[in-house]
N, C-alpha and C positions, 0 to 999 in steps of 0.2 A: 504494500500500500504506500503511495506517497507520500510523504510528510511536509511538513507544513516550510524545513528548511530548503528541501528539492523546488518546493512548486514557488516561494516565496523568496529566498534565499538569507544570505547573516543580516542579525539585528542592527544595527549601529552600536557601537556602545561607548562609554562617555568615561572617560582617561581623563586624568591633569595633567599628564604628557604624554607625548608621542611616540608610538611604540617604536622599539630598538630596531627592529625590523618586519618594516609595513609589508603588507602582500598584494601584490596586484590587484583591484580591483576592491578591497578595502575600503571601506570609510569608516571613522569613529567623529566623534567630540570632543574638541580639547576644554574643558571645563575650566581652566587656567585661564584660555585666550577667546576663549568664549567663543571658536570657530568651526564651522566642520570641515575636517579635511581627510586630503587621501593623495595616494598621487595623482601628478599632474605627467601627460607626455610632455615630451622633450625633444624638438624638432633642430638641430645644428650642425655644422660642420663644424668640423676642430683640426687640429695639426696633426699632422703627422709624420712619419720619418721620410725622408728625401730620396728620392733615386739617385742612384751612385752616377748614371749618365744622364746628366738632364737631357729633355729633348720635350718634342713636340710631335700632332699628328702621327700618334702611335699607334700599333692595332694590338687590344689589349682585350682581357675577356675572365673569366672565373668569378666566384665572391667576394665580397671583400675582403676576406679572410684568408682568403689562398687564390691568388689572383697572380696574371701574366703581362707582360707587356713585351711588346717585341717590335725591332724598327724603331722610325721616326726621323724627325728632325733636327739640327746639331746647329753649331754657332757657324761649323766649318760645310757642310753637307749633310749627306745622309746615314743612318748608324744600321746595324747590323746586331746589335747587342741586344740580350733577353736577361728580362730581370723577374723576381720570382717575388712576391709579397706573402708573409705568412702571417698578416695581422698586425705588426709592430715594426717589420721593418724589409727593405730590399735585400736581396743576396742574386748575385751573377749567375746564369745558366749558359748553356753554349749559344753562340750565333746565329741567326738565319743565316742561309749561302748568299741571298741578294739581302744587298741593303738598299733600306731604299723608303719611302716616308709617306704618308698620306693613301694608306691603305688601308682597307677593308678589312674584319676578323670576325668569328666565332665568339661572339659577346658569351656565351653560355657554354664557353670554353673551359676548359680546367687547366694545370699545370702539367697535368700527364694527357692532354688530349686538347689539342689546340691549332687552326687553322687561322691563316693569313692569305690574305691574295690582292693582285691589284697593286697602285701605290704607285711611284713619280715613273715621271713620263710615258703615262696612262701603260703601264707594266701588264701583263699579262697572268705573270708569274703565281702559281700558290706552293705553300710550302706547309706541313703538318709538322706538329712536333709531338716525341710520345714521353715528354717527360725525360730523356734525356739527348736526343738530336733530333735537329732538323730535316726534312727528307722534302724536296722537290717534286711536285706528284709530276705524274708524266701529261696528265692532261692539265692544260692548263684554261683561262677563264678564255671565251669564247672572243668576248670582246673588251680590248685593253681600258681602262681606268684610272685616273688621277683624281686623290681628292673625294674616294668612293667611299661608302657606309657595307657593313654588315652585320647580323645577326645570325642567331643559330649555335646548333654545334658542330662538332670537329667532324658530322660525319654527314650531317641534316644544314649547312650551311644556307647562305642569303644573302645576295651581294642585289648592290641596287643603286643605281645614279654616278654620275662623273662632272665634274665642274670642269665642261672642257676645256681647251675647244673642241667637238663643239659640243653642246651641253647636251647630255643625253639623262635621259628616265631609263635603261635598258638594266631590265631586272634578271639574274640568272639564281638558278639552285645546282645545288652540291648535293651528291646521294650520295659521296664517298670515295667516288673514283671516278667521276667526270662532271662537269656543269653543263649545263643544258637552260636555253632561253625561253625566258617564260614574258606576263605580260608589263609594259612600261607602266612605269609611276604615271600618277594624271600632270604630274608636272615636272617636265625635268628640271633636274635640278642636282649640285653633287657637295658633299661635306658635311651630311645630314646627321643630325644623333639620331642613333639606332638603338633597339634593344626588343629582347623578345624571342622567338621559336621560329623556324622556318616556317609554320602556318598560320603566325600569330603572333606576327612582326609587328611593329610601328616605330617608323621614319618622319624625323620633325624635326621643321626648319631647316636651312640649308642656306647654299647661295646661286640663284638662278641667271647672274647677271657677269658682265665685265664692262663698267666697273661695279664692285660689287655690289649683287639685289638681294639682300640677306630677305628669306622669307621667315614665315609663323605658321605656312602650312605643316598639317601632319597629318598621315594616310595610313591605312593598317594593310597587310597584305595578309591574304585568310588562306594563302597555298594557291592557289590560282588566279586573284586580283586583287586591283586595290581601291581600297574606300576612304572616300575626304572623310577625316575627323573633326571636332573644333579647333579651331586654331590655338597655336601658342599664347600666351600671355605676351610673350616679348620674343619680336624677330630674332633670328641668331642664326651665325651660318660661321665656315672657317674654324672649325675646330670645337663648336658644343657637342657634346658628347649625351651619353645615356646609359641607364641600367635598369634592368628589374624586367618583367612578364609584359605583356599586351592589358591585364589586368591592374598592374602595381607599376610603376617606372616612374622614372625619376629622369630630366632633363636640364644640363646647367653648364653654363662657361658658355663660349665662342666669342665672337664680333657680334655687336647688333645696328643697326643703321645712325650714320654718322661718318666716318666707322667709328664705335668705339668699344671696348673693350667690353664681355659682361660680364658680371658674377651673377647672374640672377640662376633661380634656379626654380625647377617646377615638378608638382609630381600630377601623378594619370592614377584614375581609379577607375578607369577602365570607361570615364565616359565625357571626364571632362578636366582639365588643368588647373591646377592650385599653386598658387606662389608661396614658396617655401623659405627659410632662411639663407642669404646668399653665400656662397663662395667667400672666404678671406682673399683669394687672390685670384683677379678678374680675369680672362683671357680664354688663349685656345685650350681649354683644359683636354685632355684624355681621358678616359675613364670607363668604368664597367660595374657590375654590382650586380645581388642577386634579386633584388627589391627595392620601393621608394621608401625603404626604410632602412637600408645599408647600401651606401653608394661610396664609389671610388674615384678621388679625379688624381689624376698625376699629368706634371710637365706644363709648358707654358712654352708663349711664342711672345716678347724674347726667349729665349732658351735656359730653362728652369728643372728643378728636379721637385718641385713642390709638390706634396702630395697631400689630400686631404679626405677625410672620412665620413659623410653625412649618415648620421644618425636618428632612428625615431625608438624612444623608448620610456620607461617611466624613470631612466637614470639620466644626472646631470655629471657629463664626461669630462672630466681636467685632462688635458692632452698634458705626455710623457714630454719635457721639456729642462734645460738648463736652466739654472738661475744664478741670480749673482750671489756668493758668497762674500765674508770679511775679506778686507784688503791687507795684505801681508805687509809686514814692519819695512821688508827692504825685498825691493825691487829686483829681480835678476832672473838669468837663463843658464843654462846646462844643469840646472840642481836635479834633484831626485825626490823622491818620499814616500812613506808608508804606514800602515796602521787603518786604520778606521773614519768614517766620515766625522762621528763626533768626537772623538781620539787618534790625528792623524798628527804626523811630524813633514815637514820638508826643512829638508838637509843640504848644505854647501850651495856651491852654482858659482857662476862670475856677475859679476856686478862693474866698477872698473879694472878690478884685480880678480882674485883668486879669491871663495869666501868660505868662512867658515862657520856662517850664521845655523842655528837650528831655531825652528819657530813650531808652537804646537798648537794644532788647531783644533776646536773645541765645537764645529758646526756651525759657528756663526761668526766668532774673530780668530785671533793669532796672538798667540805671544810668544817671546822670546827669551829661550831659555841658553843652557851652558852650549858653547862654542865646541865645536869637533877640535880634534886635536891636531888636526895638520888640514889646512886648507887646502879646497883641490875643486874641480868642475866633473862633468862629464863621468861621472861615480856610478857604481851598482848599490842598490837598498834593499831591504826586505825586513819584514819582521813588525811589530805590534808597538803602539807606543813606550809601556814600559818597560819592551825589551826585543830591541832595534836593532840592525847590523848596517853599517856602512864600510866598502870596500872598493879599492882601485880608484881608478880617475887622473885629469891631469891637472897641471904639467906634470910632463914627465914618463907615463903609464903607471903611477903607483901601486906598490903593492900591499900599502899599507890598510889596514884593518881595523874598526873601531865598535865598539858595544855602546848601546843609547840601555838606561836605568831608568828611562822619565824624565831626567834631570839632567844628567852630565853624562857622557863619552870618558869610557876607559879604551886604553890600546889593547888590542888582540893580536893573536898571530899573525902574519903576514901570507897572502895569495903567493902561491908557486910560481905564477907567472904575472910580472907587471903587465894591467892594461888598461884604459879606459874606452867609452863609450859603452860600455856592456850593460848588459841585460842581468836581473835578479829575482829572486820567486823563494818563499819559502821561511824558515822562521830563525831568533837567533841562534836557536840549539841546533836547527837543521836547513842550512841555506844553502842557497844556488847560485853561481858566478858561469854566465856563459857568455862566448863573443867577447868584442872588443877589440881595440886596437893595440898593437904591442910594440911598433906601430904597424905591422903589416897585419893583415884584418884573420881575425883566429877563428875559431871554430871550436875550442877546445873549453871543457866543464869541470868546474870543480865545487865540489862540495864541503859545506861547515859541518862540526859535528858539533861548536859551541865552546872549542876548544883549537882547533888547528884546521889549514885546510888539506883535502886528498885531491889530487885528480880523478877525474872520474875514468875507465878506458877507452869509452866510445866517446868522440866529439861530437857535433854538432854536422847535421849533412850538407847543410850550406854557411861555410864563415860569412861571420857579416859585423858591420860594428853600426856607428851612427846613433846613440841611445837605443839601444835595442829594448822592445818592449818584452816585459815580463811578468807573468802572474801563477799562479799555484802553492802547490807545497814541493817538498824536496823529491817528491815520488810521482807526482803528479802536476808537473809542471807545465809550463804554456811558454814560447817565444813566439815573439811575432817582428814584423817590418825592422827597421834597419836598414844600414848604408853593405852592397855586398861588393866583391875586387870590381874596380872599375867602377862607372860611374853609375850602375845599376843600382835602383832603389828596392826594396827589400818588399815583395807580397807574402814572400812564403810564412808560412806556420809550421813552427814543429812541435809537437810532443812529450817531454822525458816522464820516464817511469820507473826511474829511480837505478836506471842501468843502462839506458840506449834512448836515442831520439828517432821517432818515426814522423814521417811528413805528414803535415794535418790540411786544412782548407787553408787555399788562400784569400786575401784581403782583397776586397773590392775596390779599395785603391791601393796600389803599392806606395810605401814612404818609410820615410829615416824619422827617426825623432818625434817616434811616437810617444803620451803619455798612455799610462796603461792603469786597471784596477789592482795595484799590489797584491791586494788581499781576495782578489776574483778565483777562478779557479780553473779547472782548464777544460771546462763544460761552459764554462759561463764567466768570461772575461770580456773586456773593455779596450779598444784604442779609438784614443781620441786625439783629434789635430794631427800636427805632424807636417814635413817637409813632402811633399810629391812634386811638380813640377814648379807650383808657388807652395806657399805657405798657406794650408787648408783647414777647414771649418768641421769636415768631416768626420762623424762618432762610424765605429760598429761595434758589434757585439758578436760574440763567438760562442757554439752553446755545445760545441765538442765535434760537430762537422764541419759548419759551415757559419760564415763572415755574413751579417745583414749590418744594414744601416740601423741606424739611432738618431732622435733630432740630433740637429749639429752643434756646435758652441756657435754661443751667441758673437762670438771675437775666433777668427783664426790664430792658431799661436803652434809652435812646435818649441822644442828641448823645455818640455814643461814639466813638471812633477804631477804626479798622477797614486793616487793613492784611497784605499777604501775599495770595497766591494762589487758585482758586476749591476748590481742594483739601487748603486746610491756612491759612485765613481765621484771623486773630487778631482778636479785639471785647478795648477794654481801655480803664477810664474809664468815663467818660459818671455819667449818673443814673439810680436806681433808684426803686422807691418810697419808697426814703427820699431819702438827699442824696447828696452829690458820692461816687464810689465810685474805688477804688484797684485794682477784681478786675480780672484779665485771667482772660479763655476764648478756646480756641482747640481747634480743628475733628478731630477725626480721621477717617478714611474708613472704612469695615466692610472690616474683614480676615479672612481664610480663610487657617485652618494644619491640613497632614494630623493627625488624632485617630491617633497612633500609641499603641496599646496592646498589654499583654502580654495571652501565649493560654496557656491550660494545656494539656496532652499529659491532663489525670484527669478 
């Protein structure tokens, strides 16, 4: 029999506060504030982590979750390069064989099942990828495309319009192994956001002109034709993009008449367009998503790696971002550091000389405590505030060695081999010295027991120096980027396990002079800034395969001290494009708090 909660549903009930954690659909009375409430949705885009190759007019497709991008646009030409999103951040996959920009894709693609076709100078070309290479089909699109939209997936594809010359509506499908011509758009037109199923597509907006006619039309295609919709809210062509079902979709970014740039952004519920919260950064966005309530944009024209995440749910989302931390007592670059975000140290560095400053940071400032005992730059560190290891460094390659207490520096043994620039991981009873310069660039490890140092037998499979980045324990350690012979910048990653180094994933950007998370681990460490061809802004993260992005610092800096965990990384020091810097930044993670809001009874 049904009850009275089934046919009726929960009472209201009347709190003097708000519970710990409200449940969807909820309501109480806060007898306190004398209001009723519950959650509220939450309709925004936020930040998120950057693409390692910015670009533009990309063919990109999955959820936002595990999403692809492949192609596009460059400051220089066209790019070749596939980048893989798993929620938080980019990581590198292999190439397309053509490169090449302003093409067509498999919006309801995945990362293991994903189509591209079409793209500059109306190309012909399509290419599948099954998750780990790209493969050129043999049949390729019937009639060549620049500037072209798709939909579908990797096997059910949907290709439709060209911004020529000369402008065509010529719509084709994809069974999987050949395309075949089916009926034109009612309006041609080419650069259209797309989104939806091979029989349950819609295409909107576009640009139908030279010089540009940016339209507001949008037309659904049902598997065999296509039908006028109602119009967009706002013209847009040149790069707006789309995500989500014929049902749910979501439409935002391009040009709009003017020209000028848009952020606006819209969803479809299947009968008519709603303006939703805009885009943070206006333009040709990219993008894909599985719904008008998780949507994807990336890249931007000028040439951008920005990416951003539109959300609808009853949580208020803080995007994962650097902030400013306390400003350090004295100014300088090639230092080191280690320990904890709210218990961290940075040690030595050069300033006009040689220093031998220690300062200890507490999460929000810096003070300065006892002086190392032989001033030096360019040093290896590891170990925990009160009970630190500093070793090597110049002038000189030192092989001097010293113990931090909390407070002051005692001398220790002395390293087997003078070097600096190197890499460190691990704690004062059991640390790690790898790389470095001697001055010819080493390869070779040695280990602390707290007591004296050992060579390890196996070196390192590629020597490198250049502040070599460093994180783990003495058994399970992490190196990463660095300067290697010649004037090669360091991508590689290696492994140690407490006996040999194996090669790990490489960096999505190679560079020298990384900072790193001391205290991260070698599933889950941090390189942030660093030297690559300028001095860059660039974070990733490493979680034991594979390198993604992370937002970037807000200041590009390299030879910075870098210290604390893969979750809460402090960068503080180092140089910028100007001189020796005093900033500290440090990490926070994207946090989710219920949207409690008040409901009216009127």
């Amino acid at each position: 029999m049904a009850t009275y909660r089934s046919i009726v549903g929960h009472k209201i009930n009347k709190l003097s506060s708000d519970p710990a954690e409200p449940l969807t659909g909820q309501m109480w009375y806060n007898s306190t504030t004398g209001t009723l409430r519950a959650l509220g949705v939450v309709e925004a885009w936020s930040s998120a982590s950057p693409l390692t190759t910015g670009r533009y007019a990309a063919g990109g497709g999955g959820p936002q979750t595990a999403a692809i991008v492949a192609g596009g646009g460059t400051q220089t030409g066209t790019t070749a390069t596939t980048e893989l999103y798993n929620g938080s951040g980019w990581s590198g996959a292999p190439n397309m064989n053509t490169s090449r920009s302003a093409l067509g894709s498999s919006k309801d693609g995945s990362q293991t099942a994903h189509l591209v076709f079409g793209g500059s100078s109306n190309s012909t070309a399509t290419e599948s990828f099954n998750g780990s290479a790209w493969t050129t089909t043999p049949n390729s699109l019937n009639t060549g495309k620049d500037y072209t939209s798709g939909a579908g997936t990797s096997t059910a594809a949907l290709n439709a319009g060209r911004w020529g010359p000369p402008m065509i509506g010529n719509t084709e499908e994809w069974n999987g192994s050949s395309w075949s011509e089916q009926n034109d758009l009612n309006t041609a037109r080419g650069d259209m956001a797309s989104f939806g199923s091979q029989t349950a597509a819609i295409f909107a907006g576009g640009n139908s002109g030279s010089p540009p006619n940016y339209r507001n039309l949008a037309e659904q295609y049902d598997g065999t034709s296509w039908t006028a919709l109602p119009t967009l809210n706002t013209a847009r062509g040149m790069g707006g993009s789309g995500a989500g079902s014929a049902t749910s979709g979501l439409v935002f970014g391009g040009n709009k008449p003017g020209p000028s740039a848009a952020n606006e952004s819209e969803s479809w519920d299947g009968s008519s367009w709603t303006n939703t919260p805009s885009l943070a950064e206006a333009g040709s966005r990219s993008g894909n998503g599985a719904s008008s309530s998780a949507g994807l944009a990336y890249g931007d024209y000028p040439v951008t790696g920005v990416t951003e995440e539109f959300n609808k749910s009853t949580n208020t989302i803080t995007a994962a971002a650097f902030s400013s931390g306390g400003t350090m007592n004295t100014a300088r670059r090639y230092l080191s550091g280690f320990g904890l975000r709210t218990a961290g140290v940075a040690v030595a560095g050069y300033v006009t000389a040689n220093s031998a400053a220690t300062e200890e940071y507490n999460g929000s400032s810096w003070t300065s405590t006892g002086n190392l005992g032989t001033a030096r730059y360019s040093l290896g560190a590891c170990g925990v505030e009160t009970a630190g290891l500093a070793f090597g460094g110049n002038p000189g390659n030192k092989t001097e060695s010293e113990e931090y207490n909390g407070s002051s520096w005692s001398e220790g043994n002395n390293l087997n081999t003078g070097r600096s620039e190197l890499g460190g991981a691990g704690t004062q009873t059991a640390g790690l010295a790898f790389g470095g310069g001697t001055p010819s660039v080493s390869a070779a490890t040695e280990e602390y027991d707290g007591s004296s140092w050992s060579n390890s037998p196996n070196s390192m499979n590629t020597a490198r120096r250049g502040e070599v980045g460093g994180a783990g324990i003495q058994t399970a350690a992490l190196a990463f980027g660095g300067g290697y012979p010649g004037p090669s910048l360091g991508g590689n990653t290696e492994e140690y396990n407490g006996t040999s180094w194996t090669v790990g994933g490489t960096l999505n950007i190679a560079r020298a002079s990384p900072a790193g998370s001391s205290n991260g681990t070698q599933t889950a460490a941090f390189s942030c800034g660093g030297s690559s061809t300028t001095t860059i802004a660039n974070v990733e993260s490493y979680d034991g395969t594979s390198w993604s992005t992370k937002p970037s610092l807000a200041t590009a800096k390299k030879i910075a001290a870098g210290f604390a965990t893969a979750s809460d990384v402090v960068v503080a020091g180092g140089t910028g494009p100007g001189s020796n810097t005093a900033t500290t930044e440090q990490f926070n993670e994207e946090t989710t708090a219920a949207n409690i809001a008040n409901f009216s009874t009127s």
